[in-house]
PyMOL Python script that loads the backbone (N, CA, C, O; Angstrom):
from pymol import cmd

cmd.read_pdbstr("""\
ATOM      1  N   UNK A   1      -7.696  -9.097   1.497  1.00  0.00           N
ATOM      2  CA  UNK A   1      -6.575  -8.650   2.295  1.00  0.00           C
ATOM      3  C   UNK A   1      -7.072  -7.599   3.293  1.00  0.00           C
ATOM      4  O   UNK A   1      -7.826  -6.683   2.965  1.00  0.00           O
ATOM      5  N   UNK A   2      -6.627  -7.779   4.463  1.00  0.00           N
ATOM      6  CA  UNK A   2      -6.748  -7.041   5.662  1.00  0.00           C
ATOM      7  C   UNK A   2      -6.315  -6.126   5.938  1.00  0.00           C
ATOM      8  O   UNK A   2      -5.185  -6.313   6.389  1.00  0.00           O
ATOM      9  N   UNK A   3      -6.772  -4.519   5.916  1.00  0.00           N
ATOM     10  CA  UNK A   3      -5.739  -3.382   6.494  1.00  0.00           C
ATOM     11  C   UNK A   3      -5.931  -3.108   7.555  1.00  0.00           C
ATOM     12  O   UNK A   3      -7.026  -3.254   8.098  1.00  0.00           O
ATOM     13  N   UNK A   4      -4.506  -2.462   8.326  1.00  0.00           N
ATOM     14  CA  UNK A   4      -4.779  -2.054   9.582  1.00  0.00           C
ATOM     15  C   UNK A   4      -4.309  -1.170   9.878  1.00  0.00           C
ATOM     16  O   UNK A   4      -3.191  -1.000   9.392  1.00  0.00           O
ATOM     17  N   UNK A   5      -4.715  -0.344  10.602  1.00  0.00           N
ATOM     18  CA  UNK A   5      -4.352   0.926  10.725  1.00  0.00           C
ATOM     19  C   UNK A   5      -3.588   1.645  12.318  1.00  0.00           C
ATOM     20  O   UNK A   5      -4.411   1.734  13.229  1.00  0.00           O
ATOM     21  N   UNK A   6      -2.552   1.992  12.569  1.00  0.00           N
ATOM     22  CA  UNK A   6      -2.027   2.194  13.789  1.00  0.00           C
ATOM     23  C   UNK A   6      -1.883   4.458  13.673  1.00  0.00           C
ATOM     24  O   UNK A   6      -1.882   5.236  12.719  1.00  0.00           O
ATOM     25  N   UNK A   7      -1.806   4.615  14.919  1.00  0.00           N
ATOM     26  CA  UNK A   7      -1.931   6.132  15.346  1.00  0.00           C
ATOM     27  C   UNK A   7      -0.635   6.481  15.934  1.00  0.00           C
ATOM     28  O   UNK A   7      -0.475   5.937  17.027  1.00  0.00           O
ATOM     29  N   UNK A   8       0.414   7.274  15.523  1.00  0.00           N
ATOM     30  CA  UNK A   8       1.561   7.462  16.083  1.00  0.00           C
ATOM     31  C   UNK A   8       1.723   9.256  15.816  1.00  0.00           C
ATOM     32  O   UNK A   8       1.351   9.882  14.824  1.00  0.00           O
ATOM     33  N   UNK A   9       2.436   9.814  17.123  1.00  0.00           N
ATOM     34  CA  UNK A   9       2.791  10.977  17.248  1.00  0.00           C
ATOM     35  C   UNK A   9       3.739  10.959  17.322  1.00  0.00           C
ATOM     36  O   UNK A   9       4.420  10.357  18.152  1.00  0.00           O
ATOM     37  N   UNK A  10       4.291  12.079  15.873  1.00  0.00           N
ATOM     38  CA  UNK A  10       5.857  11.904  15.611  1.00  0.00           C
ATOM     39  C   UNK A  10       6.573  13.795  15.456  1.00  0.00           C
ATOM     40  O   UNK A  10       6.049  14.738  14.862  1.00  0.00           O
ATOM     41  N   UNK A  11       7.845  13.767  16.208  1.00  0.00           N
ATOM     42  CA  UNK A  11       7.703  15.063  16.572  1.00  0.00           C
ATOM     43  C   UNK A  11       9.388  14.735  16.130  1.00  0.00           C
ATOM     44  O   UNK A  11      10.038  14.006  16.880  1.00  0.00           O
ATOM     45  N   UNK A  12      10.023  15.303  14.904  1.00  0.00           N
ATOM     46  CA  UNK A  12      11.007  15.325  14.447  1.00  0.00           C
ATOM     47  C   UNK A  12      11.719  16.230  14.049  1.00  0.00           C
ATOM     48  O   UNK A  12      11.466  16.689  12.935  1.00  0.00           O
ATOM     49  N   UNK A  13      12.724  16.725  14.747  1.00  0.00           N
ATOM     50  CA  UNK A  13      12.793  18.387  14.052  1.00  0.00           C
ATOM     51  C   UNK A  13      13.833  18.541  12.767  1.00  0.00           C
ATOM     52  O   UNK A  13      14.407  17.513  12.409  1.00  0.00           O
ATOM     53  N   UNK A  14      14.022  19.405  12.270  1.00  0.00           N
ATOM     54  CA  UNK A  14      14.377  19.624  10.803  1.00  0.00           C
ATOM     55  C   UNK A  14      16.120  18.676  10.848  1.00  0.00           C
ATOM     56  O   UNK A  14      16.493  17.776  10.097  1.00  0.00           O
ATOM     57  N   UNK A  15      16.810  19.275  11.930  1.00  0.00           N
ATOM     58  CA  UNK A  15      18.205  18.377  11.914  1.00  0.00           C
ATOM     59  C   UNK A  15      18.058  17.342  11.844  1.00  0.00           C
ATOM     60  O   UNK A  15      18.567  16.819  10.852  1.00  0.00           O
ATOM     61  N   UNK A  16      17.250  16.374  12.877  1.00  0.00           N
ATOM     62  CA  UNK A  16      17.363  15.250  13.110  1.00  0.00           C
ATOM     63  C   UNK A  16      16.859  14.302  11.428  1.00  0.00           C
ATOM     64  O   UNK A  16      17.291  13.329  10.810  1.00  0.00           O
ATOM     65  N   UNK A  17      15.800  15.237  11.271  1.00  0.00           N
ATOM     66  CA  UNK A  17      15.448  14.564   9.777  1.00  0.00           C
ATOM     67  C   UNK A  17      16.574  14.956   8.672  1.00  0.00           C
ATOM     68  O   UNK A  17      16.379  14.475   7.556  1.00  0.00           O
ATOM     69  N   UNK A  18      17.357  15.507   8.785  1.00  0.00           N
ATOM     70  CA  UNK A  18      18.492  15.889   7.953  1.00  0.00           C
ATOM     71  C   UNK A  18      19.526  14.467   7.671  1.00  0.00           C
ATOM     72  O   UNK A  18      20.218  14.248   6.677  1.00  0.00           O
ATOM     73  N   UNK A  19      19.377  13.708   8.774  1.00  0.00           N
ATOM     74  CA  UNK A  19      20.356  13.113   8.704  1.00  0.00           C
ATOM     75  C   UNK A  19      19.313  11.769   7.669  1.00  0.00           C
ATOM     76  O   UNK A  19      20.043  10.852   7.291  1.00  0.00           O
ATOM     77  N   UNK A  20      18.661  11.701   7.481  1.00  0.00           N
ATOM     78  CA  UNK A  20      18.133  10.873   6.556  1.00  0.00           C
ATOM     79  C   UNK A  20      18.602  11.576   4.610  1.00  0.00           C
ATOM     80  O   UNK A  20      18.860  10.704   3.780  1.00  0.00           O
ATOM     81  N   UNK A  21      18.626  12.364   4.370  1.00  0.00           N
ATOM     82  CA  UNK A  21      19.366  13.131   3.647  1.00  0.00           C
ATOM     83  C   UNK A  21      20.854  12.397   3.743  1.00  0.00           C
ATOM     84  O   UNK A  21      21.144  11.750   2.736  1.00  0.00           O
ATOM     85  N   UNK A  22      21.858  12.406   4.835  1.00  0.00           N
ATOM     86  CA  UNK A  22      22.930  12.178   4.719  1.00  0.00           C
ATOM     87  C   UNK A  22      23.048  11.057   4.725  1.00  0.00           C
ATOM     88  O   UNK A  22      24.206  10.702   4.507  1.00  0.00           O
ATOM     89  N   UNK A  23      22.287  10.212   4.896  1.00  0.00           N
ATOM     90  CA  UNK A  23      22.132   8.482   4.893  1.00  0.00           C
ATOM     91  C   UNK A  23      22.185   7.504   5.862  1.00  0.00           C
ATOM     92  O   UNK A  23      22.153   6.283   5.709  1.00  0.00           O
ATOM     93  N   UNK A  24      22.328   8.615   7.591  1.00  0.00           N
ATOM     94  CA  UNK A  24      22.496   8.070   8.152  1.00  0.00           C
ATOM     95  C   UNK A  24      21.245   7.280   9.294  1.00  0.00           C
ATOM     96  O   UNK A  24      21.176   6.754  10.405  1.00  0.00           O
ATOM     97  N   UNK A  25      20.376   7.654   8.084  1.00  0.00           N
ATOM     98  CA  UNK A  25      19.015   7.109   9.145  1.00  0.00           C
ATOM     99  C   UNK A  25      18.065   6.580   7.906  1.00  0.00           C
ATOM    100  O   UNK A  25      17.975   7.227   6.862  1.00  0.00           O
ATOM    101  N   UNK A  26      17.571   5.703   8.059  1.00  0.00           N
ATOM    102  CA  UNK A  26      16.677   5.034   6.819  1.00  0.00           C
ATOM    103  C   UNK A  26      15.152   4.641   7.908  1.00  0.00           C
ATOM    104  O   UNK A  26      14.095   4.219   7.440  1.00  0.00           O
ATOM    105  N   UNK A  27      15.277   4.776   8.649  1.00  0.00           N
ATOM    106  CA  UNK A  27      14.033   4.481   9.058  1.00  0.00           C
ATOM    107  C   UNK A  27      13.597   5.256  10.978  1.00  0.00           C
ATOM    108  O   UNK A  27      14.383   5.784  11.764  1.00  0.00           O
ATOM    109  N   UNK A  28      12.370   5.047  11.109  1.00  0.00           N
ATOM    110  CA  UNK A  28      11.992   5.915  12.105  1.00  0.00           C
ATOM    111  C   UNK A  28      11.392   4.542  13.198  1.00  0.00           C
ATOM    112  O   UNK A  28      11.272   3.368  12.848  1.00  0.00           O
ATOM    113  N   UNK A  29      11.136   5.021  14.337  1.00  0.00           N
ATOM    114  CA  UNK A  29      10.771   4.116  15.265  1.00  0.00           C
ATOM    115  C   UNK A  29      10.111   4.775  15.991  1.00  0.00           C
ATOM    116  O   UNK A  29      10.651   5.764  16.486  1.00  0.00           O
ATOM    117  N   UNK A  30       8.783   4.489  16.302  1.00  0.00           N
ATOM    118  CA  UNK A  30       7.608   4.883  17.003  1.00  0.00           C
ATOM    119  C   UNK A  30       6.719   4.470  18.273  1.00  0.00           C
ATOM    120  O   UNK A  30       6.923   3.286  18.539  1.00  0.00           O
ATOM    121  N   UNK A  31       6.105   4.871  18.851  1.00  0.00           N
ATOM    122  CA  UNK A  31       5.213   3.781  19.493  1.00  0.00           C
ATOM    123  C   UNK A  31       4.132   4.430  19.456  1.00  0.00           C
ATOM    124  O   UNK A  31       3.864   5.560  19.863  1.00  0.00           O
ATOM    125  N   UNK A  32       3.395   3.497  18.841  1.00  0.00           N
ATOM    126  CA  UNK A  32       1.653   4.103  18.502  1.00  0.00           C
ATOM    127  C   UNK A  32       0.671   4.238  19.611  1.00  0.00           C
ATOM    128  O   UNK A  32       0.402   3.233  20.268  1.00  0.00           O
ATOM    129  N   UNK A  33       0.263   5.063  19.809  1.00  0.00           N
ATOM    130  CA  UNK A  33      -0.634   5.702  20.930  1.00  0.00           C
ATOM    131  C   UNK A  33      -1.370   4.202  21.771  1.00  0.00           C
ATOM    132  O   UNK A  33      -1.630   4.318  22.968  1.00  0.00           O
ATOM    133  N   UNK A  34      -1.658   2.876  21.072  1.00  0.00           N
ATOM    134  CA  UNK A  34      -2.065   2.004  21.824  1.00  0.00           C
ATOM    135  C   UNK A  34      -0.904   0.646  22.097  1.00  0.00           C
ATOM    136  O   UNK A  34      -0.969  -0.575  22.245  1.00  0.00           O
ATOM    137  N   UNK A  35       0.149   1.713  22.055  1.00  0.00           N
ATOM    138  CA  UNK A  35       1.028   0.882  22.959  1.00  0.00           C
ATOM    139  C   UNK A  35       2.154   0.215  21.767  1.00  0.00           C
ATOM    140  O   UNK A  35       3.284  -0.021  22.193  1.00  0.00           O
ATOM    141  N   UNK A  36       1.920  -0.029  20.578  1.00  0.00           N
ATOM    142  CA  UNK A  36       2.645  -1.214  20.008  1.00  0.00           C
ATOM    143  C   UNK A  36       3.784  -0.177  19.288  1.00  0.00           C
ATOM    144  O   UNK A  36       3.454   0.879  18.749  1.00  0.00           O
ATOM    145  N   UNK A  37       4.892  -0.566  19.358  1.00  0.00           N
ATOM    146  CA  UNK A  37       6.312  -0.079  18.549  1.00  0.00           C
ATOM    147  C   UNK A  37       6.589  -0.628  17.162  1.00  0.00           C
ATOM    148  O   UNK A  37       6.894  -1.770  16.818  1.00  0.00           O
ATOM    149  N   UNK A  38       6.399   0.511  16.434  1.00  0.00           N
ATOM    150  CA  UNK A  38       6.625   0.458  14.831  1.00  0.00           C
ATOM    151  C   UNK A  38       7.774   0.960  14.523  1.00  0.00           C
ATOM    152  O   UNK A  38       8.284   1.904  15.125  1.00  0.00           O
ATOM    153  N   UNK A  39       8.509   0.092  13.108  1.00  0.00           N
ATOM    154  CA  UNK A  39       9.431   0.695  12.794  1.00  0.00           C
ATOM    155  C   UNK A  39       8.871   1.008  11.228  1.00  0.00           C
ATOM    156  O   UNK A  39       7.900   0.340  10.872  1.00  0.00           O
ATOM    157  N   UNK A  40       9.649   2.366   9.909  1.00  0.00           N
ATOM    158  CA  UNK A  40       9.241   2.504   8.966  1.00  0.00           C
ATOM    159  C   UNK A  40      10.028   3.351   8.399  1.00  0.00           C
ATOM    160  O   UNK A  40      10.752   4.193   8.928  1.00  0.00           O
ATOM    161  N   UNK A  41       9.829   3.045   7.019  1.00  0.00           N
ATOM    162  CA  UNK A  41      10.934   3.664   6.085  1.00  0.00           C
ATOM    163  C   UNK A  41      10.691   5.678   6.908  1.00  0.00           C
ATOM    164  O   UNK A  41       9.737   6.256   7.429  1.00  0.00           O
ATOM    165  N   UNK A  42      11.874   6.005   6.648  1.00  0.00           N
ATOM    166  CA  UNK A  42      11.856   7.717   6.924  1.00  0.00           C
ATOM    167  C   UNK A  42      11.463   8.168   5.997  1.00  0.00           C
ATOM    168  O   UNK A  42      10.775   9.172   6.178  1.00  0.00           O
ATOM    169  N   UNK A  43      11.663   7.709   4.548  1.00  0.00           N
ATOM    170  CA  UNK A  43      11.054   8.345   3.435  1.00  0.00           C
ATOM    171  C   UNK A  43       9.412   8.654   3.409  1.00  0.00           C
ATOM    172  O   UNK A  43       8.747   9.537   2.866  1.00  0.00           O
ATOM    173  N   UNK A  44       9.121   7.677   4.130  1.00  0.00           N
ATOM    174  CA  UNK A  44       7.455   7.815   3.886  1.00  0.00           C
ATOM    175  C   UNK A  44       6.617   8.948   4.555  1.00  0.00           C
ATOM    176  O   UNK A  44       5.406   9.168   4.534  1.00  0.00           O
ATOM    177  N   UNK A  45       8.088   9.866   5.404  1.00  0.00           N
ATOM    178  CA  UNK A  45       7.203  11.145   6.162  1.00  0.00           C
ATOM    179  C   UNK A  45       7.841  12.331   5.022  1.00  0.00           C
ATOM    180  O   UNK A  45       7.437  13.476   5.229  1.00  0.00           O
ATOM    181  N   UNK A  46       8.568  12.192   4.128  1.00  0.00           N
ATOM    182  CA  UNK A  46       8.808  12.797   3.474  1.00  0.00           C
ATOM    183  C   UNK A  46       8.119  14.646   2.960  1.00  0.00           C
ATOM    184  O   UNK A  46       8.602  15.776   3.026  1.00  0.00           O
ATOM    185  N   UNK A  47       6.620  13.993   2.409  1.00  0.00           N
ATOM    186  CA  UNK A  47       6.307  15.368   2.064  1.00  0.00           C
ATOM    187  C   UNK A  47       5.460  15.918   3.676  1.00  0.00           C
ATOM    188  O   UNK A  47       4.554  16.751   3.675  1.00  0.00           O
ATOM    189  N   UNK A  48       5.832  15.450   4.556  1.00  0.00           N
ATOM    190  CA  UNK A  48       5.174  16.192   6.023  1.00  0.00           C
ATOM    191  C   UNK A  48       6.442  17.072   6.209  1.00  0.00           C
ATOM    192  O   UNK A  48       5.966  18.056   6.775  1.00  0.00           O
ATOM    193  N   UNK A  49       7.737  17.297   6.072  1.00  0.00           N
ATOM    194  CA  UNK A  49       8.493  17.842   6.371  1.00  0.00           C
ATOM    195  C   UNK A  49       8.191  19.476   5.993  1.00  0.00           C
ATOM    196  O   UNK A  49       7.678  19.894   4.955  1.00  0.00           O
ATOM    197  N   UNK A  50       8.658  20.250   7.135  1.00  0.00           N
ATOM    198  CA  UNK A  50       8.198  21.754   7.245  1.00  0.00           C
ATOM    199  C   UNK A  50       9.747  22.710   7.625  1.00  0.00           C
ATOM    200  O   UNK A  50      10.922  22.439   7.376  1.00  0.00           O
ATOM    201  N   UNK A  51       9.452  23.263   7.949  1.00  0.00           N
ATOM    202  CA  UNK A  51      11.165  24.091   8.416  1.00  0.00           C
ATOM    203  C   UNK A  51      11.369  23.548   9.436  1.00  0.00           C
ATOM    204  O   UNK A  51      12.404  22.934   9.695  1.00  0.00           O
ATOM    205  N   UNK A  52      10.366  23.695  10.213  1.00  0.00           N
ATOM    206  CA  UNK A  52      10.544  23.106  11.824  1.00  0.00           C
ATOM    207  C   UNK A  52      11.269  21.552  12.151  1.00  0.00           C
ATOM    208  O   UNK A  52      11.897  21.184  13.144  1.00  0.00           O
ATOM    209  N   UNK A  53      10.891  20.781  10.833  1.00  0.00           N
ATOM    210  CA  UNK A  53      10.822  19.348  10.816  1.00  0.00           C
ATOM    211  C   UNK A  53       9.532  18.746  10.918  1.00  0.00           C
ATOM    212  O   UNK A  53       8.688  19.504  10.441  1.00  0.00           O
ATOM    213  N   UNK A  54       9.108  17.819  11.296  1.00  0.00           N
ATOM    214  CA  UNK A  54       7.872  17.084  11.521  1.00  0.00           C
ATOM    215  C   UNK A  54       7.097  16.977  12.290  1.00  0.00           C
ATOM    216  O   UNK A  54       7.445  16.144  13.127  1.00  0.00           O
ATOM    217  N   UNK A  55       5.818  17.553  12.552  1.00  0.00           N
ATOM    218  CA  UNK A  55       5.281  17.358  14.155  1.00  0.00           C
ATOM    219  C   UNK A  55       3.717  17.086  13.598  1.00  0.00           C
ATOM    220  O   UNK A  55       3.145  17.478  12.581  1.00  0.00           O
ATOM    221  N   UNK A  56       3.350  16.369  14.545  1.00  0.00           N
ATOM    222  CA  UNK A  56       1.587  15.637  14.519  1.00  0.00           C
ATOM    223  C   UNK A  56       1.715  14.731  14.637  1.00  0.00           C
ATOM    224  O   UNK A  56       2.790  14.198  14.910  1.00  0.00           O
ATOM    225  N   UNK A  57       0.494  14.101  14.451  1.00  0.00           N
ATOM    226  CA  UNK A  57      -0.217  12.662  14.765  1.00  0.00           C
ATOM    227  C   UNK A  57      -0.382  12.137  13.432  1.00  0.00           C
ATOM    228  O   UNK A  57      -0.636  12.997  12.588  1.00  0.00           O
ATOM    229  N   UNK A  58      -0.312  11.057  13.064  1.00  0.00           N
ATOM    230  CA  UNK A  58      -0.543  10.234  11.559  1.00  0.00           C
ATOM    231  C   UNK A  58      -1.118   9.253  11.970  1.00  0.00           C
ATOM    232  O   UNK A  58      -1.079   8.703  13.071  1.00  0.00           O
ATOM    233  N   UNK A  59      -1.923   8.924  10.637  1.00  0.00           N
ATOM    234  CA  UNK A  59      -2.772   7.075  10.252  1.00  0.00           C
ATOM    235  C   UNK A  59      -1.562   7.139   9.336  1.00  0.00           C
ATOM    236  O   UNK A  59      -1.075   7.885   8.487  1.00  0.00           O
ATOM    237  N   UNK A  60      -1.238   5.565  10.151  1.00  0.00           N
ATOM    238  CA  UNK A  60      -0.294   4.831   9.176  1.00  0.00           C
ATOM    239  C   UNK A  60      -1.272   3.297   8.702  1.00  0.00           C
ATOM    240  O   UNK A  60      -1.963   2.744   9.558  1.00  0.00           O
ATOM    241  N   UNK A  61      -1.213   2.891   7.618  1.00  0.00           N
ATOM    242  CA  UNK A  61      -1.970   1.921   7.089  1.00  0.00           C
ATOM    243  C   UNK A  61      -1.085   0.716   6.719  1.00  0.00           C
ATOM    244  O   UNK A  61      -0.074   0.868   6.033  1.00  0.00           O
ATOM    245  N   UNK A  62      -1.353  -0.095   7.034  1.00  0.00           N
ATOM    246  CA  UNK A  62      -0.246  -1.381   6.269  1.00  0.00           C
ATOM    247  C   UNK A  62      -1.800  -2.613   6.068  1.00  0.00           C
ATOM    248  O   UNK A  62      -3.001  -2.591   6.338  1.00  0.00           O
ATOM    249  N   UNK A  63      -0.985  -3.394   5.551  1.00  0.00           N
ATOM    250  CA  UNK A  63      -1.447  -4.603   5.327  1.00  0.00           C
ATOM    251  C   UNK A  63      -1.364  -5.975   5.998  1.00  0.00           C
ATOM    252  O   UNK A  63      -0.593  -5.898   6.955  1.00  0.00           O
ATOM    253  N   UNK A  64      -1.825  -7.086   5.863  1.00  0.00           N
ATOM    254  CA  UNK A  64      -1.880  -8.394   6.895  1.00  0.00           C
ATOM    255  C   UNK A  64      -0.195  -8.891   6.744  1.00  0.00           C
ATOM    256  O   UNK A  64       0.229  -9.425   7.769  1.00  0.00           O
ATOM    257  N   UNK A  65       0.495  -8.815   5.955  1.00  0.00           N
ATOM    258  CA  UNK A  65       1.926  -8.975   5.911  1.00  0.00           C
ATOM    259  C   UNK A  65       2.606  -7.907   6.621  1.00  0.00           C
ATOM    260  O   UNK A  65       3.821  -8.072   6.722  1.00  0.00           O
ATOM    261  N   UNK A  66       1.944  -6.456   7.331  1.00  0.00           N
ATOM    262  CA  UNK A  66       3.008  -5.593   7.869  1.00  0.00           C
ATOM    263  C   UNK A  66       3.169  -4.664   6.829  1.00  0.00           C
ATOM    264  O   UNK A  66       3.715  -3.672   7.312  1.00  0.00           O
ATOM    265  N   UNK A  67       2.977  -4.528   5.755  1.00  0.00           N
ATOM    266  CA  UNK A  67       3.826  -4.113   4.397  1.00  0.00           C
ATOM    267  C   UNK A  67       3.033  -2.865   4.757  1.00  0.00           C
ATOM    268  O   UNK A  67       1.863  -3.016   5.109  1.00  0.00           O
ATOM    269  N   UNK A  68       3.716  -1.294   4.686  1.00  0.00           N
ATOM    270  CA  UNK A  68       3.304  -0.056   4.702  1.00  0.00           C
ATOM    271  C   UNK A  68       2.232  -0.204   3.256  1.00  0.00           C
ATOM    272  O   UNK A  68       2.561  -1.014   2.389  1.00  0.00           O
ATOM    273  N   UNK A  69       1.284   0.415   3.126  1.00  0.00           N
ATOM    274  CA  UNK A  69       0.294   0.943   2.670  1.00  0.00           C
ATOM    275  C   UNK A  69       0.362   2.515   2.361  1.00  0.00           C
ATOM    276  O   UNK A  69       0.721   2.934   1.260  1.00  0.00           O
ATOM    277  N   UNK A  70       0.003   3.314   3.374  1.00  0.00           N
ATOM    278  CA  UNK A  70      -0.214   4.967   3.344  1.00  0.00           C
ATOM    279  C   UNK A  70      -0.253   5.322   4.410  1.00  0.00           C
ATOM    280  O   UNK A  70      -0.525   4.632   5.392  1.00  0.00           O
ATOM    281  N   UNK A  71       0.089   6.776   4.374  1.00  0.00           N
ATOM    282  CA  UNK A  71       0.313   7.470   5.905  1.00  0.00           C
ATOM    283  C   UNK A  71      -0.583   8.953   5.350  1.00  0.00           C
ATOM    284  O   UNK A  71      -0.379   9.584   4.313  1.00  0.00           O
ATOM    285  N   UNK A  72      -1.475   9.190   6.284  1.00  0.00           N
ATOM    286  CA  UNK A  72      -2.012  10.637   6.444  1.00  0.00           C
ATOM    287  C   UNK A  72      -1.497  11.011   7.581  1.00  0.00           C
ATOM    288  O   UNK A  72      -0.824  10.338   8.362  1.00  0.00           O
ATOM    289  N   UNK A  73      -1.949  12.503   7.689  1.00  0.00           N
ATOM    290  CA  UNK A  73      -1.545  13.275   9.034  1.00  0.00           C
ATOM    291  C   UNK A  73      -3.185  13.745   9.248  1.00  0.00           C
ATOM    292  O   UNK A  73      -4.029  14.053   8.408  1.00  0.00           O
ATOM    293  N   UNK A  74      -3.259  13.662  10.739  1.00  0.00           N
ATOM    294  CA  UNK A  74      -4.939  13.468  11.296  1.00  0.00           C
ATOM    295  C   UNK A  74      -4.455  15.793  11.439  1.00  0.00           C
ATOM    296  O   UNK A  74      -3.368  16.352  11.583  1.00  0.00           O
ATOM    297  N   UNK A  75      -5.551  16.240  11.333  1.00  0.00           N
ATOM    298  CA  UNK A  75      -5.910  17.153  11.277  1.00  0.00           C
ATOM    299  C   UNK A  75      -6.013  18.010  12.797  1.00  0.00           C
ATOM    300  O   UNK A  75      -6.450  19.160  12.829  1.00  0.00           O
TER     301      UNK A  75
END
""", "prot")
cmd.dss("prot")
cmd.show_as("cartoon", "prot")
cmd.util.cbc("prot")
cmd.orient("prot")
């Protein structure tokens, strides 16, 4: 099985991620630095959340089906 890996800068601030809390957002929508638009569970930025909300660059990893894998935050 094939992984692949896409680069997205995601800059979310604490409200807007709030509303995933209230249920009104289940997923995030991106466009990865080489162009292609991802969509993905909101849960999976979960422990990146700070007071501010979310800010950086991530490796997101999935598999040859699309299926999320793992997400780091690049340093």
């Amino acid at each position: 099985m094939e992984m692949r890996q896409i680069i997205v800068d995601i800059y979310i601030s604490a409200d807007e991620y709030l509303n995933v809390y209230r249920g009104s957002a289940k997923s995030v929508s991106a466009v990865s630095r080489d162009g292609l638009r991802v969509q993905f569970p909101a849960s999976i930025l979960q422990r990146f959340v700070t007071r501010e909300g979310i800010r950086g660059s991530f490796v997101i990893t999935f598999d040859d089906a699309n299926k999320f894998q793992s997400i780091e935050q690049l340093a």
